[in-house]
N, C-alpha and C positions, 0 to 999 in steps of 0.2 A: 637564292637557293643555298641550301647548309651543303658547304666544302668546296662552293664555287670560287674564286678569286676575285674579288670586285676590283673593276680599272679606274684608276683614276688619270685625269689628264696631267698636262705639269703643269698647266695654269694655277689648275685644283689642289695640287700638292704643294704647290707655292702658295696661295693663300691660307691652305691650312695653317702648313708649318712658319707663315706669320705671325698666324694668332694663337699659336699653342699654348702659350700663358694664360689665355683669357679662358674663361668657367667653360667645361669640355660640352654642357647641354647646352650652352647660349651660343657658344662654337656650331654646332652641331646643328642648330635651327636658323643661324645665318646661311651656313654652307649650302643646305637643303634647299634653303629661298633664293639663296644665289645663282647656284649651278641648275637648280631644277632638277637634285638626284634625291627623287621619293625610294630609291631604291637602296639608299644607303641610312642603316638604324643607327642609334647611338652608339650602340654595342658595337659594330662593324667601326665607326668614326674612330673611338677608345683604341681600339685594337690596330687600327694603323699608326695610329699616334705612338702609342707601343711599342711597336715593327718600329719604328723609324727615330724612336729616341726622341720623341718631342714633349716633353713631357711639361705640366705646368707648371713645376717648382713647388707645389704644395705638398707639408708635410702632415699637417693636421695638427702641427705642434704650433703654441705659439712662441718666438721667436723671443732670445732671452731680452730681457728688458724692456716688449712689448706690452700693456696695460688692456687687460680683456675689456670687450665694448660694455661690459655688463659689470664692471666693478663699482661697487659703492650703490648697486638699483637693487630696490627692493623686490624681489618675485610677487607678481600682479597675485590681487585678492582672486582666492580660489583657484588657484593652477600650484603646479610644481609643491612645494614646503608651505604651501598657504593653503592647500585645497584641504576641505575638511576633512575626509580620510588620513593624509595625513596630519594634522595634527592630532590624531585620537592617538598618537604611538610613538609625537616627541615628547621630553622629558620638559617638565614646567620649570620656571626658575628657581635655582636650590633646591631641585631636588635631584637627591641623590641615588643611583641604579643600585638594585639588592646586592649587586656583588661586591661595590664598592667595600675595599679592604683596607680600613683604618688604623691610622699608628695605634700599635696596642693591640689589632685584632688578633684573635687565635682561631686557633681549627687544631685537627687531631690528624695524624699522619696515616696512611694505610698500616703504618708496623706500631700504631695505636702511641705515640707521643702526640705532646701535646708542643706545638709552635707557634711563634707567635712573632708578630710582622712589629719590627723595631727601623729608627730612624737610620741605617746602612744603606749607603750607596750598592744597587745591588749588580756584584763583577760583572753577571750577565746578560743584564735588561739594558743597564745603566739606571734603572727607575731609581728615586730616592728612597722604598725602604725597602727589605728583602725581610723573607720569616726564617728563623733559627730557632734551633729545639730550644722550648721554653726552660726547662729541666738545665742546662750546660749555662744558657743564657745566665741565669737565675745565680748557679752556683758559681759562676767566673766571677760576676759583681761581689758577693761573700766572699771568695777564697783569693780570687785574680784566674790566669790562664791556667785552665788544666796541661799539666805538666808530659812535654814529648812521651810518646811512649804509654801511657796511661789511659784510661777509657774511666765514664761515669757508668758506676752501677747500683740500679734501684734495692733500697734496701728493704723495704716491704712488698716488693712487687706488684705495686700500682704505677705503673706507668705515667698516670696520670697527674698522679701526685710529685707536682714542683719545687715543693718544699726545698731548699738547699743541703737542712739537714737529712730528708729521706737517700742523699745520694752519695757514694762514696767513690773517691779519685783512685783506680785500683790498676798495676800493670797491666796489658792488655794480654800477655803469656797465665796472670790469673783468672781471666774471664775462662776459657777453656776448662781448666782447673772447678772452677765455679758451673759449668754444664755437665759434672760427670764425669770428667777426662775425655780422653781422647774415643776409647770405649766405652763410655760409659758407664761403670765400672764402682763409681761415688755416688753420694746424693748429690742432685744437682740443689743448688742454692733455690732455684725458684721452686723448686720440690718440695723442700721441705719444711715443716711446720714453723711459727714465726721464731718461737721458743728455741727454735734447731739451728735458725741462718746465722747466729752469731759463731754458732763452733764452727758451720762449714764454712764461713769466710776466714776463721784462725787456719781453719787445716789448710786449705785453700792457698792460705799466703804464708803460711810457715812450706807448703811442698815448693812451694816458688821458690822461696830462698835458701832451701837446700838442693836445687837443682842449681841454682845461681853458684851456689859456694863449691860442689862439685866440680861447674863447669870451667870454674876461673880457676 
């Protein structure tokens, strides 16, 4: 009956807590043939074992330096990774999943640059390549490090376009300058026509270096 107390004798409690190691249903169906208590379930058996700390040492882990019964066996024909089902959905040999991302691959960024996955240990994964803007990429190999302090900016305003020469190494106090100012106030460099972006990158970087000269 549910929230009775079942009794057990100390015979009964004494052979349990003998065999508390051994498998708690094979336990459990000795007991019952033993004692003649059809009155006591598994569930009840479990739950004094419980109460009483008898527990069978199994983790369900296997034990370090232990070798699973199943190491080195094939999965039988038609069960588990062999059954036809699955096989319709693993990969054959050599062959390669769509997403796979090869030295060389590129893609386009959501803020529309173009990157591209080169042989760098990458800081964050540890994977062996990481993707870096194609564009900076491109022009470090031509020029070396873009210099502290400095920012790449497109000079025809294709983004896309990696060329070394479409980019130019400009303080990063001149990008601001190159959006209009701070109001707004200028043309902005991607504003205006292609004929036009050579004067507004002079005004641009002659206002830099009389703010610079001002300031020092």
């Amino acid at each position: 009956m549910k929230g009775r107390r079942i009794p057990y004798s100390e015979a009964e409690l004494q052979w349990i807590e003998a065999r508390s190691k051994d498998a708690r249903a094979e336990a459990h169906r000795k007991f019952c043939r033993k004692f003649g208590r059809d009155d006591v379930s598994l569930s009840n058996f479990n739950s004094l074992c419980k109460r009483k700390g008898w527990m069978t040492g199994r983790t369900g882990y296997f034990a370090k330096g232990t070798t699973p019964p199943n190491k080195g066996k094939k999965c039988p024909e038609g069960v588990g990774g062999r059954h036809p089902n699955a096989r319709k959905t693993q990969f054959k040999k050599g062959h390669l999943p769509h997403n796979h991302n090869y030295l060389g691959h590129e893609r386009v960024s959501k803020d529309g640059y173009v990157e591209v996955s080169i042989a760098e240990t990458n800081p964050h994964t540890g994977f062996e390549r990481r993707y870096v803007l194609k564009h900076r990429h491109e022009w470090e190999k031509a020029n070396g490090p873009v210099p502290e302090g400095y920012a790449l900016k497109c000079l025809d305003g294709d983004r896309l376009n990696t060329d070394p020469t479409n980019w130019k190494a400009v303080p990063r106090a001149v990008l601001a300058l190159l959006n209009g100012g701070r109001h707004r106030t200028a043309l902005a460099y991607d504003a205006a026509e292609p004929e036009v972006k050579p004067t507004v990158m002079a005004l641009a970087e002659l206002k830099h270096k009389l703010r610079e000269r001002s300031n020092g």
